[in-house]
C-alpha positions in Angstrom: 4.7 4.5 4.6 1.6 5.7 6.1 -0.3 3.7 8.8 -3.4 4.1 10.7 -3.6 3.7 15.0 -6.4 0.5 14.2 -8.4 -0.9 11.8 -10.9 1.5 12.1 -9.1 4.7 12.6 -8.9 7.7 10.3 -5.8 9.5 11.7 -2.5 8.0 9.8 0.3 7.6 11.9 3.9 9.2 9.9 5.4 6.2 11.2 5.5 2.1 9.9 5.4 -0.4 12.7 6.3 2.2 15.3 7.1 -0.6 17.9 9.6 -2.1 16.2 11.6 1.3 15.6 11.1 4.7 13.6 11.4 5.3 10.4 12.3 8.6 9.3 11.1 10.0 6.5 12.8 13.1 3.8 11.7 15.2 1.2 8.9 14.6 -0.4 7.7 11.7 1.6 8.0 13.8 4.5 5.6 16.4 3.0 2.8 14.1 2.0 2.7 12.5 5.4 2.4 16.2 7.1 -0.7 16.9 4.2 -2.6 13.6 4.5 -2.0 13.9 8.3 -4.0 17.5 8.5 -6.3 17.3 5.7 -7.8 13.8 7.3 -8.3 16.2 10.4 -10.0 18.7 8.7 -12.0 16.3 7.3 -12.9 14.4 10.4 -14.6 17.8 11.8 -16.2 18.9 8.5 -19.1 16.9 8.7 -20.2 18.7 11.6 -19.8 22.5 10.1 -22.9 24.2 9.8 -26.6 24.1 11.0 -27.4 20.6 9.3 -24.3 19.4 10.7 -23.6 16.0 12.4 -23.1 15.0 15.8 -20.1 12.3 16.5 -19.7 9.4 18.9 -16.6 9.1 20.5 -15.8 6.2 22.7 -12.7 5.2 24.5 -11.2 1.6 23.5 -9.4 1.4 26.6 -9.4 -0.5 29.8 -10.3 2.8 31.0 -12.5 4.4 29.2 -15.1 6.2 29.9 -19.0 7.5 29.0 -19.5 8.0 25.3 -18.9 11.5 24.0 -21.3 12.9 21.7 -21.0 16.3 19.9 -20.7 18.4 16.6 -18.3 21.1 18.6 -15.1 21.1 17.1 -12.8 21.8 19.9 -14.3 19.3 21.7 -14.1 16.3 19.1 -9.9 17.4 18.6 -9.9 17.3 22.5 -10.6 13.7 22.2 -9.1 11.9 19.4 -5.0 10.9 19.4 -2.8 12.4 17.1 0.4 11.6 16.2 0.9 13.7 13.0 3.2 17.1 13.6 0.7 19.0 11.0 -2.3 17.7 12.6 -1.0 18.6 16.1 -0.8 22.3 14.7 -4.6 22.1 13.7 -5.9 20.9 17.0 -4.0 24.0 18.3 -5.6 26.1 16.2 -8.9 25.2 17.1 -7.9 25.3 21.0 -6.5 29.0 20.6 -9.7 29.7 18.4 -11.6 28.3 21.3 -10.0 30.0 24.3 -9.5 33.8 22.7 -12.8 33.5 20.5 -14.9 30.8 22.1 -16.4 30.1 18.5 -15.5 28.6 14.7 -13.2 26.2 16.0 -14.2 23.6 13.6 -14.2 26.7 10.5 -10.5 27.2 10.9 -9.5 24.0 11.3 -11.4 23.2 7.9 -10.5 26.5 6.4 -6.6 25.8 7.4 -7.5 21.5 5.9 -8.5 23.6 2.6 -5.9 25.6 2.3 -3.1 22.6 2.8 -4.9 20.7 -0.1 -4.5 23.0 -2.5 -0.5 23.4 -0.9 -0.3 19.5 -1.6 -1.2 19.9 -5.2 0.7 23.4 -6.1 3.9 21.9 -3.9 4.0 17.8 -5.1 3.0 18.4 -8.1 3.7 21.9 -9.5 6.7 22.5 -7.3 6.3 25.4 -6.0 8.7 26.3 -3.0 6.3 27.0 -0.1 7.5 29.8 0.5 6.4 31.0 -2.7 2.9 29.5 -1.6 2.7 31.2 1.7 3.5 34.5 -0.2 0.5 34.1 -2.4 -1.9 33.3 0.3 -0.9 36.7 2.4 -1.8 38.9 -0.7 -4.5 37.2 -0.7 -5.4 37.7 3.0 -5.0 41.9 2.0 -7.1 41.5 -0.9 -9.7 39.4 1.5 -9.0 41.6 4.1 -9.8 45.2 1.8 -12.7 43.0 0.0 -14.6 42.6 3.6 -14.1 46.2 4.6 -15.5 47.9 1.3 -19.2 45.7 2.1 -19.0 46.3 5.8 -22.1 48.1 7.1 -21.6 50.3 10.9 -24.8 50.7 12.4 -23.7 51.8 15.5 -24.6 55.4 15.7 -28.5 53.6 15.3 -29.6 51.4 18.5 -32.5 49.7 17.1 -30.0 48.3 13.6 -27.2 47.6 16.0 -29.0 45.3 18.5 -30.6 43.8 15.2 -27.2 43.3 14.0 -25.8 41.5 17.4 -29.3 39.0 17.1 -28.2 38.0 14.0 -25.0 37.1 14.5 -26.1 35.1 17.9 -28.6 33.4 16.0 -25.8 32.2 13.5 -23.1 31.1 15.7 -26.1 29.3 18.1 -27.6 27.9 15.1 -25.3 24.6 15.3 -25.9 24.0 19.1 -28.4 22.3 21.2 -30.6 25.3 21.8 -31.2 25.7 18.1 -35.0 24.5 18.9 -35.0 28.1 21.2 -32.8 30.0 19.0 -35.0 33.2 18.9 -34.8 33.1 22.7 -31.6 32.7 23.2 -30.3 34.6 20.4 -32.2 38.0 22.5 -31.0 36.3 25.8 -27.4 36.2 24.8 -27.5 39.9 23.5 -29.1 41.4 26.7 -26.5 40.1 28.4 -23.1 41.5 26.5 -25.0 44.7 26.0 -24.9 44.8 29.4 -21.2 45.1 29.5 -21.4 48.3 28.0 -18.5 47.8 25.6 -16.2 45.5 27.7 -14.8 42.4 25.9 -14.4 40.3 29.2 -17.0 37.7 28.9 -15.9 36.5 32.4 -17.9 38.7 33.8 -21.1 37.0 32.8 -21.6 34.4 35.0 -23.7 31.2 33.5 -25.4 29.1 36.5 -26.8 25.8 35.7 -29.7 24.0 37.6 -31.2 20.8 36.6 -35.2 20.6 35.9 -37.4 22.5 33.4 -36.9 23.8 30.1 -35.0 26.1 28.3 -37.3 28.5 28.2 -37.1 29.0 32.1 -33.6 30.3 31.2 -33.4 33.5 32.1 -31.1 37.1 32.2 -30.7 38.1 35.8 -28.2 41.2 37.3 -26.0 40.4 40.2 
């Protein structure tokens, strides 16, 4: 049997009555608490995808707890929360690895990965498929993704003015979720002045962000050292 951590919590626990003793759990049973477990992660975060996305509230119930967190970033919101599910466990690690070797779409994998495990639930409970049978199906269809995105990608490379164009846009989409989406022109050019500046190098720890309190966002500004 599935239980929640409080009346007004939305991550089932796999156990009943957990203080009293585990219950373990086979088969079948075993496989619906692992998909309800992720797919309420998933579906936590999913609200929040997207430019017209929405901002949670997340505060602490305990005798220690601290300021209210409020935020639509994904990694951030998984950071918070207590999970006890195995399969959920594995989504909040996705998002942290998405996090540290990406540093964005930490909440798109984690819903992409929710999706993904609800169509598992129905083709495993209910059709019986082995899931290895599923998994197969799903990397053929990463190749046939994978070939799909390759024969519409565009290179623009060899032309300066088209690339930099290129690199705006995708700063504009990945900042169009955050705080500074009231700026986003500004930054978008901001952000692309400065890994252009890198000449090619993929270590972002070379650009050093300094923050000062006071002003506006516009004040922000690109400066060598």
């Amino acid at each position: 049997m599935l239980t929640s951590t409080g009346a007004e919590s939305f991550i089932p626990r796999v156990f009943h009555n957990e203080h009293q003793g585990h219950e373990i759990q086979k088969g079948d049973h075993a496989r619906l608490s692992s998909f309800i477990g992720a797919i309420a992660v998933a579906d936590l975060v999913k609200t929040t995808l997207g430019p017209k996305g929405m901002d949670k509230m997340m505060v602490s119930t305990g005798p220690h707890g601290g300021d209210p967190v409020i935020t639509n970033d994904g990694a951030t919101i998984l950071k918070q929360i207590p999970v006890d599910n195995p399969a959920a466990k594995i989504l909040v690690n996705i998002s942290m690895t998405q996090d540290d070797e990406v540093g964005d779409g930490t909440t798109t994998v984690v819903v992409l990965a929710g999706e993904l495990l609800r169509e598992a639930e129905k083709l495993t409970l209910m059709m019986k498929l082995h899931p290895q049978t599923i998994i197969r199906g799903w990397r053929n269809a990463l190749e046939y993704a994978k070939t799909a995105l390759q024969s519409v990608a565009v290179d623009n490379r060899a032309d300066e003015k088209k690339f930099r164009q290129d690199l705006v846009n995708v700063a504009r989409t990945t900042l169009s979720s955050k705080i500074v989406t009231s700026e986003l022109d500004f930054f978008a050019k901001l952000c692309v002045d400065a890994v252009l500046r890198l000449k090619g190098s993929i270590d972002l720890d070379m650009i050093q962000i300094i923050k000062k309190q006071g002003g506006t966002m516009r004040d922000s500004f690109l400066d060598s050292g």
